[in-house]
Each structure stands twice: as C-alpha cells, then as structure tokens.
C-alpha positions in Angstrom: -147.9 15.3 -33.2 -144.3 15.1 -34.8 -142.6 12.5 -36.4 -140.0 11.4 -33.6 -139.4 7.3 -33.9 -136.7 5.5 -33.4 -136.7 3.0 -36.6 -136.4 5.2 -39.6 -136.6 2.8 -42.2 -138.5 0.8 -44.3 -137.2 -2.7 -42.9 -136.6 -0.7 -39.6 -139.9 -0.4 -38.7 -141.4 -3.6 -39.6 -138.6 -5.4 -37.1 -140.6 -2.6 -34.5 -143.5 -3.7 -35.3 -142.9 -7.3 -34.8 -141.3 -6.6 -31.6 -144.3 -4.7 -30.4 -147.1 -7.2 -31.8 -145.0 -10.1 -33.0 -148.4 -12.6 -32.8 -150.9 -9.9 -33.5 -152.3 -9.9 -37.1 -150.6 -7.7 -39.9 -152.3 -9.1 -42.7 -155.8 -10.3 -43.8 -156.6 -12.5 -47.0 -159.2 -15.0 -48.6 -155.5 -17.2 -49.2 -153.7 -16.6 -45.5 -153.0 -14.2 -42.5 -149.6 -13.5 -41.7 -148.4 -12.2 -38.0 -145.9 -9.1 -37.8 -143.3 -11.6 -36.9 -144.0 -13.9 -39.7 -143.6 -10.9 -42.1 -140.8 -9.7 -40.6 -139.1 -13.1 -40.5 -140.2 -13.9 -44.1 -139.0 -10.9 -45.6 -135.5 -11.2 -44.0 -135.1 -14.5 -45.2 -136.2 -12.7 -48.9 -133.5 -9.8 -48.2 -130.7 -12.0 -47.8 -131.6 -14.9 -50.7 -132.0 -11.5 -53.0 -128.8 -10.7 -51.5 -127.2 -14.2 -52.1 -128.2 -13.3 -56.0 -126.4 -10.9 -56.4 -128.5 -7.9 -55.7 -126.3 -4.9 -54.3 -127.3 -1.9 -52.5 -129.4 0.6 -54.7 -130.4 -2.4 -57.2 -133.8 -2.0 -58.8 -136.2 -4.3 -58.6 -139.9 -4.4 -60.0 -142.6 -5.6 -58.3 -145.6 -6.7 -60.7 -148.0 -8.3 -58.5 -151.7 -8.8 -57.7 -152.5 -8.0 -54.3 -150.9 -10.9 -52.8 -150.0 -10.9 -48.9 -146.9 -11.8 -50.4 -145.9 -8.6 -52.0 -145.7 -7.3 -48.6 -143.1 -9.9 -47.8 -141.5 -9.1 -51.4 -141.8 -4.9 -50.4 -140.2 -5.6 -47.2 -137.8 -8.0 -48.1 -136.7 -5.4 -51.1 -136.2 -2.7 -48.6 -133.8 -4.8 -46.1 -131.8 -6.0 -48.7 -131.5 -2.0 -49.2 -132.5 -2.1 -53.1 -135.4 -0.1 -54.5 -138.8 -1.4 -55.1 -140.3 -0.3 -58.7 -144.0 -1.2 -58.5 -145.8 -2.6 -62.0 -149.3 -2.0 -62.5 -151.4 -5.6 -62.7 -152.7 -4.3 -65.7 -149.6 -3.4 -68.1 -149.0 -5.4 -70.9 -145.5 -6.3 -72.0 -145.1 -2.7 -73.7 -145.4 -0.5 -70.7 -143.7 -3.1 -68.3 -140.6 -3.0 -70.6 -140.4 0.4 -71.1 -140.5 1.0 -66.8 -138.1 -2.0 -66.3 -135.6 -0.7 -69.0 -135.8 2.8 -67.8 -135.5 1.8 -64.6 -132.8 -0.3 -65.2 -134.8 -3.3 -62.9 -132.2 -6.3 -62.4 -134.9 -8.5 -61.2 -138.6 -8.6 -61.3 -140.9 -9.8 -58.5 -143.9 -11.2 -60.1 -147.3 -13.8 -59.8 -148.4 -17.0 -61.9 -150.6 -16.4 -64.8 -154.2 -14.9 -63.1 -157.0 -14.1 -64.5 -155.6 -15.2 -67.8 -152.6 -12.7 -67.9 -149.3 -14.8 -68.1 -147.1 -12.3 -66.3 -144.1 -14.8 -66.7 -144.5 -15.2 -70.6 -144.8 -11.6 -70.7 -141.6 -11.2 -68.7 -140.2 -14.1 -71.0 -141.3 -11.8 -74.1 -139.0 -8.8 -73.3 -136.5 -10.2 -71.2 -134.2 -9.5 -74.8 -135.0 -5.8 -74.6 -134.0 -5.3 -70.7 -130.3 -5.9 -70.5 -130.2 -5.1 -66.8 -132.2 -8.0 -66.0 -130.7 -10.6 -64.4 -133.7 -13.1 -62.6 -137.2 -13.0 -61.9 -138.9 -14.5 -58.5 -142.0 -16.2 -59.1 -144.7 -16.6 -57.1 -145.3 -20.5 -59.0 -143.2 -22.9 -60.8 -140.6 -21.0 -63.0 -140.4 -22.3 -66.5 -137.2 -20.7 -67.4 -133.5 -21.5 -65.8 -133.5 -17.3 -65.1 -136.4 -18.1 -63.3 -136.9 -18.4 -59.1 -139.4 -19.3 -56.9 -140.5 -17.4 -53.4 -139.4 -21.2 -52.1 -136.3 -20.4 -53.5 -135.4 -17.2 -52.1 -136.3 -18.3 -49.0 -134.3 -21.7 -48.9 -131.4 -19.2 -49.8 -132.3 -16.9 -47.0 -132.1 -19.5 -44.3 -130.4 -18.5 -41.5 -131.3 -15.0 -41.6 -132.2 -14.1 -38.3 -128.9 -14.7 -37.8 -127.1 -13.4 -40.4 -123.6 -11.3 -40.7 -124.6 -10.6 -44.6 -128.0 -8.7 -44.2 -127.1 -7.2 -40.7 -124.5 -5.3 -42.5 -126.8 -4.7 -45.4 -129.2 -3.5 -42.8 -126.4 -1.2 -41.5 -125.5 0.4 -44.8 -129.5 1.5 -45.5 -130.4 5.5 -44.8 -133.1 7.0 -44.0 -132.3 9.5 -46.8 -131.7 6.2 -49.2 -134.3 6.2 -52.5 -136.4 3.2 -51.8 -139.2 3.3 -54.0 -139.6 4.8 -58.1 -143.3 5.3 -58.7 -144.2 5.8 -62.1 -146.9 8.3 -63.4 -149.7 7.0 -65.2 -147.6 8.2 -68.3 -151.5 9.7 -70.1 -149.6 12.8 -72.2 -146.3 11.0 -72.9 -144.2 8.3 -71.4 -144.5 7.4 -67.6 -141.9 9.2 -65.5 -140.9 7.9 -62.1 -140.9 9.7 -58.7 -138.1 8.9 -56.1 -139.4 8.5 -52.3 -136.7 7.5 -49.5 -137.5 5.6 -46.6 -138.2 8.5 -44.5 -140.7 9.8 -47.3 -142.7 6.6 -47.0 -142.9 6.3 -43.2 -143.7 10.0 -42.5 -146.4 10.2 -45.0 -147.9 7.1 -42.9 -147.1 8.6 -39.8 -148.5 11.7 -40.4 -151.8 10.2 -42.3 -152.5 7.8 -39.5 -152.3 10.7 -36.9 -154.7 12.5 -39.2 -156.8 9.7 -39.0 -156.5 8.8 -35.3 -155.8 5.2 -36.6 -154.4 3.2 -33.6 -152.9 -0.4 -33.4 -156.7 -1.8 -32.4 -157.8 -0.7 -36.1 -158.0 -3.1 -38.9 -157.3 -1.1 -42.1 -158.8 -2.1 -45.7 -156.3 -1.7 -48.4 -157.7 -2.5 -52.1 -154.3 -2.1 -53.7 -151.1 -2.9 -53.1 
C-alpha cells in the first residue's frame, strides 16, 4: 500500500473523515463522545475564533493539556487555522513550559483548569512576563485574567464557520509541506530541542502505521496520551 489520498492535510482529512462517518464515533471518554462531524464542526468554529484573535498563518501555539476530547478539537482547530501546534507535557512546571513557549515563540497557549492540584492557569499567569510573544491563553474553565479566553469563547467567535470566507481562505493558503507541529525532546542531557513535522509527516506516518496494523474504520483504537 502507498500513500495516495486526496486530503493532505491535517484539517483536510478530518473534513474527510466527517464526510465519510459524519455520525459514527471519533472519540471515547468518561466526560463525552464526540462524532467526526462534531469534531470537525467544532474545531472550525476554533480555527476561525483563533483566527478572529489575531492568530496568522505559521503562529505558534502551545497546547498543555490533559487528555481531554477537547484537545482534539484544540489540535484540529490549530491546524485549520494553519498555525502550528507546540504540545506541553501535563507534567512541566512553569520552568520547562516557559523555556518551550519562549523558544518557540508560542503567541497563545491552549490549556485545562487546575487538575489534580496543578494550576496550569497560575502557572501560565507566573511567566506570562518572561514570554513576550504571548498574546492570550484559551482555557478550558473560567479565565481569571482579561488575557484570558474560554473554549465558549472561541467558539461564540467562530460562529458561522461552516460558512466562512475568512477560514476557507485560511484553509486555502495551508500546504501539505507546511510545519504543523514542533515536538520537543525530553531535553535529559541539555535543554529540550524541538522537531518540525508538516502535515504530510503526520498523516503518512498514520497512514502507513495503520496499514501496518491492518487497522480499519470498524476498530476502536485506545490512546493513553494525547
């Protein structure tokens, strides 16, 4: 098997996928199930209410999360609005995520509540005056501070989407070839460095491990991380 499909993106091939299975399952949690068309139509509303704050093609953006169906609608959303996701380990302190976010140059950060007694918000809060690139955190809770903004948020400021001039043309400008992802290295002889993947990294490497695999769409996958 090659890799031969038509939707070579990131947000591409979600919009497939909800097309193909719209009301079939995508996601599994204790909280919720989302569809492939509610994930799909969530995370365009989140592409264009990033888009409406001011994030531009190439932007970065971290993503510190638990794993929340959410941060598949965050991921997603992310991708369409064609910035690049920089995932944040659950279990960094304000140290580490300040040093990724400043070298990274994140203008927003996607993040969760306080959990499990970690206040990801007051840590956020905490080096916000070290990260001059940062513009607004999204909050997956009440924000506390007025550079603060809910997932209600985003989305009230993504209605409209399905329909939208703004992100079809966002959409339009995204390539395959486009970096949408910097993972960072565990960092455990010196500081973390980050690896760029492109859309077509990401999708080939599932395309090719699901082949592997034999996986088809009447499997249920278990994924313990985000």
């Amino acid at each position: 098997m090659y890799f031969d499909m038509e939707q070579k993106t990131i947000g591409g091939l979600i919009s497939y996928a909800a097309k193909r299975w719209g009301d079939k399952t995508a996601v599994f949690s204790d909280s919720r199930n989302y569809t492939f068309k509610e994930i799909d139509e969530l995370s365009d509303k989140f592409a264009l209410g990033l888009i409406k704050k001011g994030i531009k093609k190439g932007d970065r953006i971290g993503i510190w999360m638990h794993n929340h169906p959410e941060w598949n609608i965050a991921w997603f959303g992310v991708a369409k609005a064609g910035a690049i996701g920089v995932p944040l380990d659950y279990w960094y302190k304000a140290p580490e995520t300040q040093y990724i976010a400043w070298h990274s140059e994140a203008k927003a950060i996607i993040t969760t509540d306080a959990m499990f007694g970690v206040d990801f918000p007051g840590m956020i809060k905490e080096i916000k005056p070290s990260l001059p690139n940062l513009e607004f955190c999204v909050i997956m809770g009440k924000p506390t501070e007025p550079w603060m903004t809910s997932f209600e948020e985003i989305y009230k400021l993504g209605e409209g989407a399905s329909g939208s001039k703004e992100l079809a043309g966002r959409k339009a400008q995204i390539s395959e070839r486009d970096i949408v992802f910097i993972l960072y290295t565990s960092g455990t002889t010196g500081k973390p460095k980050g690896a760029s993947l492109s859309h077509r990294n990401i999708i080939m490497n599932a395309w090719y491990t699901g082949a592997g695999l034999k996986v088809s769409d009447k499997d249920n996958i278990l994924i313990p991380i985000p």
